[in-house]
Structure formats: structure tokens, C-alpha cells
GULUMMI-545317 format. One record per residue (C-alpha): x, y, z; residue in one letter. Coordinates in steps of 0.25 Angstrom, whole numbers. Example, Ala and Ser with C-alpha at 12.3 -4.5 7.8 and 13.67 -1.06 7.14 Angstrom:
      c1      c2      c3   residu
      49     -18      31        a
      55      -4      29        s
// end
This chain:
      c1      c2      c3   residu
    -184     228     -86        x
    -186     219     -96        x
    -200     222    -102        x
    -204     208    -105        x
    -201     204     -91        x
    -212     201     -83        x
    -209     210     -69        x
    -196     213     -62        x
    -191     205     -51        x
    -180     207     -42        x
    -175     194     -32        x
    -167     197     -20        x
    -159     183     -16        x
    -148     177     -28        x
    -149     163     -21        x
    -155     153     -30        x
    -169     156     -29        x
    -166     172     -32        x
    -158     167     -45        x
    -166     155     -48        x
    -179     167     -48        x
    -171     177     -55        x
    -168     168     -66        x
    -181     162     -70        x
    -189     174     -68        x
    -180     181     -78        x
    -181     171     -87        x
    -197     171     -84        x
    -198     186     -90        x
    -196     193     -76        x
    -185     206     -74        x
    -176     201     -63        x
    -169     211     -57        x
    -155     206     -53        x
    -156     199     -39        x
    -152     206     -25        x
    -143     199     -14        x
    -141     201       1        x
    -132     213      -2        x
    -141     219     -10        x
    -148     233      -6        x
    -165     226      -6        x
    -172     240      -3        x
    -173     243     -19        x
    -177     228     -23        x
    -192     231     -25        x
    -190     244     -34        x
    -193     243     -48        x
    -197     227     -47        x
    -210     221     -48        x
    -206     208     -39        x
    -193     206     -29        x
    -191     192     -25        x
    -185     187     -10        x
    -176     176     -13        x
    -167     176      -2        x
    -169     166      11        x
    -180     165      18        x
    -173     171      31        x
    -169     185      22        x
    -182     186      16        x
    -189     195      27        x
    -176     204      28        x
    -174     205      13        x
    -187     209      11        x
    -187     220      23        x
    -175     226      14        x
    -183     227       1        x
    -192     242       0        x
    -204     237      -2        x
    -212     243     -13        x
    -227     244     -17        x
    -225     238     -32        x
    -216     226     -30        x
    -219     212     -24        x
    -208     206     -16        x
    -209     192     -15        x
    -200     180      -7        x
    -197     166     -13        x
    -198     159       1        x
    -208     147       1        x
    -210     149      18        x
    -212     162      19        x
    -224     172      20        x
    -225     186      13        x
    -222     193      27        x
    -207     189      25        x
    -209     200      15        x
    -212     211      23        x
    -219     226      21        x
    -218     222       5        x
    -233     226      -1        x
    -232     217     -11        x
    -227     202      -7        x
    -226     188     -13        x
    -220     174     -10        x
    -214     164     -21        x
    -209     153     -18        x
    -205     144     -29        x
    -205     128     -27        x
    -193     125     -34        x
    -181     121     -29        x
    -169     129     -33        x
    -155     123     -30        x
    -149     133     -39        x
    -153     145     -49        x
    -154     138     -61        x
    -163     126     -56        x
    -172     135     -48        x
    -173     145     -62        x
    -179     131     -71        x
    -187     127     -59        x
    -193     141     -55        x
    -195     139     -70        x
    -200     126     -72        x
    -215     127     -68        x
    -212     130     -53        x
    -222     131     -43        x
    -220     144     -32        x
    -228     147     -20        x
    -233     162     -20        x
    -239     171      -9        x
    -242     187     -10        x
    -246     197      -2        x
    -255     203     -13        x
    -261     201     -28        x
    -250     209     -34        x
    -239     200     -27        x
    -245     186     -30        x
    -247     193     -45        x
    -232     194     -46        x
    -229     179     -41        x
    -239     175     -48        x
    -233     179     -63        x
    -219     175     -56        x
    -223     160     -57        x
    -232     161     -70        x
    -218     168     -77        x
    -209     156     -71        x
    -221     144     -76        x
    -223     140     -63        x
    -234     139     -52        x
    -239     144     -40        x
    -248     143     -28        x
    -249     153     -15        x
    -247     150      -2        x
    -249     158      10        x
    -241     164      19        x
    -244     154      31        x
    -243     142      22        x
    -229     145      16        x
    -220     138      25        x
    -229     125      24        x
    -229     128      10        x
    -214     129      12        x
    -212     116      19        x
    -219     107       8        x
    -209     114      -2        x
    -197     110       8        x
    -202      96      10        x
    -203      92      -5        x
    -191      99      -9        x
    -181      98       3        x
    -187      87      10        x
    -187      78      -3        x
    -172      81      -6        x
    -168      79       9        x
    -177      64       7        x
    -170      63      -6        x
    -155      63       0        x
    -162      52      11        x
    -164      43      -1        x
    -150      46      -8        x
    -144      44       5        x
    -151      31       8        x
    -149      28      -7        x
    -133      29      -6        x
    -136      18       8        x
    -141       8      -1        x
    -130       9     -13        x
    -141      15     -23        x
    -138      26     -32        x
    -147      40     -28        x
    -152      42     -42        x
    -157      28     -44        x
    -168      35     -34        x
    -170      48     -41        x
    -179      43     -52        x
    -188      37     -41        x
    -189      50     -33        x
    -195      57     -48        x
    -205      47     -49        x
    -209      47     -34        x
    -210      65     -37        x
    -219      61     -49        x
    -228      51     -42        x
    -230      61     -31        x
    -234      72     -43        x
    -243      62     -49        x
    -250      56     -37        x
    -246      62     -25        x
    -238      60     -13        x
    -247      47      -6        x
    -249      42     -18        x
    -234      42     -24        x
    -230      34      -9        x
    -224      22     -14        x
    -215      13      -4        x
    -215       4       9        x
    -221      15      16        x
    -232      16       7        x
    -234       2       6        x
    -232      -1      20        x
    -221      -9      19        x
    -215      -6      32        x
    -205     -16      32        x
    -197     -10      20        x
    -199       4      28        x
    -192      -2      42        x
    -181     -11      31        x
    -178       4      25        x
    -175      10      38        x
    -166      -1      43        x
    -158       1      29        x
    -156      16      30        x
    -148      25      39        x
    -151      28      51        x
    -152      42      49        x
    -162      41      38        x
    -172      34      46        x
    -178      47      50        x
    -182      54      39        x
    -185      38      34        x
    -194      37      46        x
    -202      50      43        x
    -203      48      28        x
    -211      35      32        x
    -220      42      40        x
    -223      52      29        x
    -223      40      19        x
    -235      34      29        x
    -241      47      29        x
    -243      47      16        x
    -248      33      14        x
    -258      35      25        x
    -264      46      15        x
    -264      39       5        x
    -273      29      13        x
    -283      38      17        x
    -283      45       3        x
    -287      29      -3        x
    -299      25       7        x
    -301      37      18        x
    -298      27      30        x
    -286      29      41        x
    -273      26      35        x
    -266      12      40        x
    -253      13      49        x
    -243       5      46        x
    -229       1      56        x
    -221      12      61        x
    -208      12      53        x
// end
């Protein structure tokens, strides 16, 4: 081992997530060991490491870990935002840490996991939360913990602002392509609408027919569309009134004005 490393690891999963890991906790001063794979024997992963790392699907994780020997000195952790510690078995020592980054492929996730991320911890004991604790203090990044029963809502939000907003994304490239205007025409748009939400907030950043109540542009939008996106249309607009009828009772404390169904 490398004597200026700061720990040994040892990842089970070559997918993007294990190499994307593997990668920038090298770089980041960490031994790690070279990863297993599903035809790999698991019962020695634990031995002579300080830290193994479940990066394989979610589904797997319970088995993978039932296959590791578990051992008294060495914490064994899982990368699943939606899962508790108990996926983890008998393992005295037992962490979670989910990264927020999106990793399309190994070199995007290494800069990203190394580009200030934020990562949601959870651990079964001090020692544990110790060791994912200097994880995300050696990548530059940032964490907060969130318990077991609130990790698949903690999940969720992840899933909507990442998956969601690229499923909403490909709505307005498609609707874009109906209209005869270029998809990248929009993109600089979509940046400043993400900076407006960090500098003010959600209700606040709201711009628009819907935020303005101009009900008639909403009904004109959905004669012009596709019939097939009128739902997820529809249930934007609601969210969109959602969000304007907080914004009115953030202003002046009294009950939010309705305005026509759309």
C-alpha cells in the first residue's frame, strides 16, 4: 500500500459508478484495490481493507453482501440512494454513500465525484460515519445524512430533478422540432431558468402564462401541441399553479386565488 494513501478500499461492481469511484478516490490519495465482478469469489473482500464499496444494482446488493465474510475492522458500505443499512446484513460496521452526481460514463462521473459533489451518508456507528465522512472531505465535496426511513423520499427528489427534468427536457425538444425551432436555441434558456432557481428559489424563478395567469396562452399552447403531450402538459400546469399559489401566501398570508381549469 501506498504509504501516503489515506486508507485502503476495495469496490465490488465495474459499472460506471464502481470505475467512475475507483478512479477519483485514487486520484484523491485512497489505495484501491482492483475491483471484483460477478465472477469473482466475495468471501475474502473485507480482508486486509479498511473500506469495501457495494456498487452493483440495487436488486444485488442484499446478495452481494451475504457473500462478503464479514469482519470486525472493516466498514462495508453501498452507493444506493434508496436503501437502508439493513440491505447490508450481519456487517458490524455499515455505511451508505450515495453520491448526487450523474454519471453517464466513467470519466464524467470521476470530474463530477470530484468536482465539489454533494453525497448522502448514513451509518450504523461512529467509526462508519468516520470513514464516509473523510470519503467526501478527500473528494472536495459535501455531505448531509439522512436516515434510513427517509432514504427512498430522499431518493425520489434525486430522481425528479435529475430524470424527471431530462424526460421534460426531451417534451420541449420534441415540441421544439413541431414548431420548426432548433433544440439549442433553448438551451441557454434552460441555464438561466437552473440559475434563477439557485439564486431565488423554485416560486420565485416561476415566470410564464401560468404564473401570470394568462390562461388563454395555456389553452392556445395545448391546442398547438401533440396530443400526446398534453398530459404531462396538463400536469405541469398544475405543479406550475402549485407553485404560484405559494408564492401568494409567502407575499400576504391570505388564500391563494384560483384561477380557470386549463
Amino acid at each position: 500500500m501506498n504509504p501516503s494513501a489515506r486508507g485502503s478500499i476495495r469496490i465490488i461492481g465495474s459499472g460506471r459508478m464502481g470505475g467512475a469511484l475507483a478512479a477519483s478516490l485514487a486520484e484523491s490519495g485512497w489505495h484501491v484495490s482492483s475491483p471484483l465482478g460477478r465472477n469473482d469469489d466475495l468471501g475474502g473482500a473485507a480482508q486486509g481493507v479498511d473500506l469495501v464499496i457495494i456498487t452493483v444494482n440495487d436488486p444485488a446488493i442484499a446478495r452481494v453482501a451475504s457473500l462478503i465474510e464479514p469482519s470486525p475492522t472493516t466498514v462495508v458500505a453501498h452507493v444506493a440512494g434508496s436503501l437502508g443499512l439493513d440491505v447490508l446484513g450481519d456487517h458490524p460496521l455499515r455505511a451508505a454513500f450515495h453520491p448526487l452526481v450523474s454519471v453517464p460514463d466513467v470519466e464524467h462521473g470521476r470530474d463530477r465525484l470530484l468536482d465539489e459533489a454533494w453525497f448522502a451518508l448514513a451509518a450504523s456507528d461512529d467509526r462508519s460515519m468516520a470513514m464516509v465522512i473523510s470519503l467526501v472531505a478527500s473528494l472536495g465535496g459535501h455531505s448531509f445524512v439522512i436516515a434510513d426511513e427517509n432514504r427512498a423520499s430522499y431518493h425520489a427528489a434525486a430522481a425528479v430533478v435529475s430524470n424527471h427534468l431530462v424526460a421534460l427536457l426531451a417534451q420541449g425538444q420534441r415540441i421544439a422540432q413541431q414548431s420548426g425551432a432548433p433544440f439549442e436555441a433553448f438551451l441557454q434558456l434552460i441555464r438561466s431558468t437552473l440559475d434563477n432557481v439557485e439564486e431565488v428559489g423554485p416560486a420565485a424563478a416561476l415566470t410564464g402564462p401560468v404564473a401570470r395567469g394568462d390562461w388563454a396562452t395555456v389553452d392556445r399552447h395545448r391546442e398547438a401541441i401533440d396530443p400526446s403531450e398534453r398530459e404531462l402538459y396538463d400536469a405541469l400546469v398544475i405543479a406550475s399553479r402549485r407553485l404560484v399559489d405559494e408564492r401568494t401566501l409567502g407575499d400576504d398570508g391570505s388564500s391563494p386565488r384560483k384561477g380557470s381549469d386549463s
